[in-house]
C-alpha positions in Angstrom: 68.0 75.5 90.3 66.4 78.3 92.5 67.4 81.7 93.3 70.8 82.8 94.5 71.2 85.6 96.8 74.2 88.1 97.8 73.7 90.0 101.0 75.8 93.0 101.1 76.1 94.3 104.7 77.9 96.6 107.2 76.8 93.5 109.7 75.4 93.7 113.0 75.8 90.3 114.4 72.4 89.7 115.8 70.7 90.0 112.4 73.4 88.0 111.0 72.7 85.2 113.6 69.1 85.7 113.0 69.4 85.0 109.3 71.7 82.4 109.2 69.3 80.9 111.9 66.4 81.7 109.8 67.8 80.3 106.6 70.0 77.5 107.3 69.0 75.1 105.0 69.4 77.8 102.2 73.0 78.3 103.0 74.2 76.5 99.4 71.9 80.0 97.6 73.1 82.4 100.0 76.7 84.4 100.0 76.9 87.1 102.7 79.7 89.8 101.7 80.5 92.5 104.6 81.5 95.5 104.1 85.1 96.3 105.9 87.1 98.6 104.9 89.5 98.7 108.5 90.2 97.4 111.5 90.6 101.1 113.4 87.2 102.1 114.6 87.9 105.5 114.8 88.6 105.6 111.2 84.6 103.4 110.9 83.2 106.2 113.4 84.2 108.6 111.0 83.4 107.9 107.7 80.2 105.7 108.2 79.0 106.9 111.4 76.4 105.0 112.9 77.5 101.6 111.2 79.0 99.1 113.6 82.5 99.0 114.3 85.0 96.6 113.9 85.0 93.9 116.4 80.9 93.7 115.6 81.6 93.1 111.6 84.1 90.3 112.2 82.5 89.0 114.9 79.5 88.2 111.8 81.6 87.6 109.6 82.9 84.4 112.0 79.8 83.6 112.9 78.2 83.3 108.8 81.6 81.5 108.2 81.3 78.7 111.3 77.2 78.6 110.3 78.6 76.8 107.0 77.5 79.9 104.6 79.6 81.4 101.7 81.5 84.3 103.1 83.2 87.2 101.2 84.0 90.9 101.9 84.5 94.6 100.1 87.4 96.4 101.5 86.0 98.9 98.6 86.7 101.7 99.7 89.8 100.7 101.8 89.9 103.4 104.7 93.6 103.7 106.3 96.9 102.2 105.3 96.5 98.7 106.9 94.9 96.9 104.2 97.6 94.2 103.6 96.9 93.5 107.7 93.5 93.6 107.5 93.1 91.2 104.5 95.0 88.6 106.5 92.9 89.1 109.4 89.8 88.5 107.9 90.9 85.7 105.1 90.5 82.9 107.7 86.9 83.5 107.5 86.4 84.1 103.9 85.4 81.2 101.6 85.1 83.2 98.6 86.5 86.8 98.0 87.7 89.7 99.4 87.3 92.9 97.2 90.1 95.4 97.2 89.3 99.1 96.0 90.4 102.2 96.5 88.2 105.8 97.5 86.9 107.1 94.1 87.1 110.5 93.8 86.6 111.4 97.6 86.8 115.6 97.0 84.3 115.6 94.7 81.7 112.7 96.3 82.3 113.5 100.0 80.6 117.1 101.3 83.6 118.7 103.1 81.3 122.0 104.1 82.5 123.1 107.4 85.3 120.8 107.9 88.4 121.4 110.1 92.3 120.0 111.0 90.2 116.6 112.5 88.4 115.8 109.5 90.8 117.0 106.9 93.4 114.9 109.2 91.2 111.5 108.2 90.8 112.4 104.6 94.2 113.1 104.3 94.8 109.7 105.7 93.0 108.0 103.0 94.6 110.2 100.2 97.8 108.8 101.4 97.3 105.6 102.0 95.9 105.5 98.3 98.4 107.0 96.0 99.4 105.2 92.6 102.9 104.3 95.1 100.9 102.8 98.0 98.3 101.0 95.5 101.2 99.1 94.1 102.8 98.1 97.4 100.0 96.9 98.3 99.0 94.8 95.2 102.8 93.5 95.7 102.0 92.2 99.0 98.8 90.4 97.8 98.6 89.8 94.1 99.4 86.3 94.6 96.7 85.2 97.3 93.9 83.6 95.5 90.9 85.3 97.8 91.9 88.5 96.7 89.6 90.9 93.5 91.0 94.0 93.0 88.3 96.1 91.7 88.6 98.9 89.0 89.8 101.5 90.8 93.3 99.5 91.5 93.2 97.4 88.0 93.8 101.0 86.4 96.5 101.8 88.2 98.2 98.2 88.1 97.9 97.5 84.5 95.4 94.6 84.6 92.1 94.0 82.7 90.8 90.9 84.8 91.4 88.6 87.3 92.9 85.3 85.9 92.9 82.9 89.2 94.7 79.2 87.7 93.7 75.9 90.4 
């Protein structure tokens, strides 16, 4: 029996090294799931400034992975229109899931006080690469890989109450 534990993280790979070195012989409770919602770091710099960028998340993400540990990832909210790429980037180091989502109600949740062309260019990025159009492309492209849970905010728009995975 014992506890289970989910780690949510935007990792930085020393404390990822540092737990998994720390808690080895735990790694059958433990599931780490980073959050990566694009490859482009510009695109990380701007909407979760100070987080680490790309190349640091997947580097932890490898490193949990090769330590033996369970391994998923939240592409909730996906950031730019590269999703399908970025899912196939990071599914050789996933063992469990990778979460698909879409930016809920950005206008309303995201303060927009003072913003000009550059930062209504990035959030125009993300309202395009989101429509009802591009959410089914992009559930065309990977509704048949088995990592892959679609959260709400692409179920709605897809028609589909639940993942059924068969195998």
């Amino acid at each position: 029996m014992g506890n289970e534990i989910l780690i949510v993280s935007k990792p930085e790979l020393k404390c990822i090294k540092r737990i998994c070195d720390e808690f080895g012989k735990y790694k059958d409770k433990i599931v780490f799931r980073f959050t990566i919602g694009s490859s482009d770091n510009e695109v990380l710099k701007f909407w979760e400034p100070g987080a680490t960028d790309f190349e640091e998340r997947l580097a932890s993400l490898k490193y949990a992975f090769d330590m033996g540990f369970e391994t998923s990832v939240s592409c909730e909210p996906f950031l730019d229109g590269n999703i399908v790429e970025l899912f196939h980037k990071l599914k050789p180091y996933v063992k469990d899931t990778i979460w698909i989502g879409r930016m809920n109600k950005v206008r309303t949740r995201v303060d927009m006080t003072g913003w000009g062309d550059f930062e209504l260019g990035f959030l125009a990025k993300v309202e395009d690469n989101q429509t009802d159009v591009r959410i089914w492309e992009i559930y065309e492209a990977l509704k048949d890989e088995e990592k892959v849970r679609w959260k709400d905010s692409v179920k709605g728009i897809v028609g589909i109450e639940e993942d059924i995975r068969v195998g």
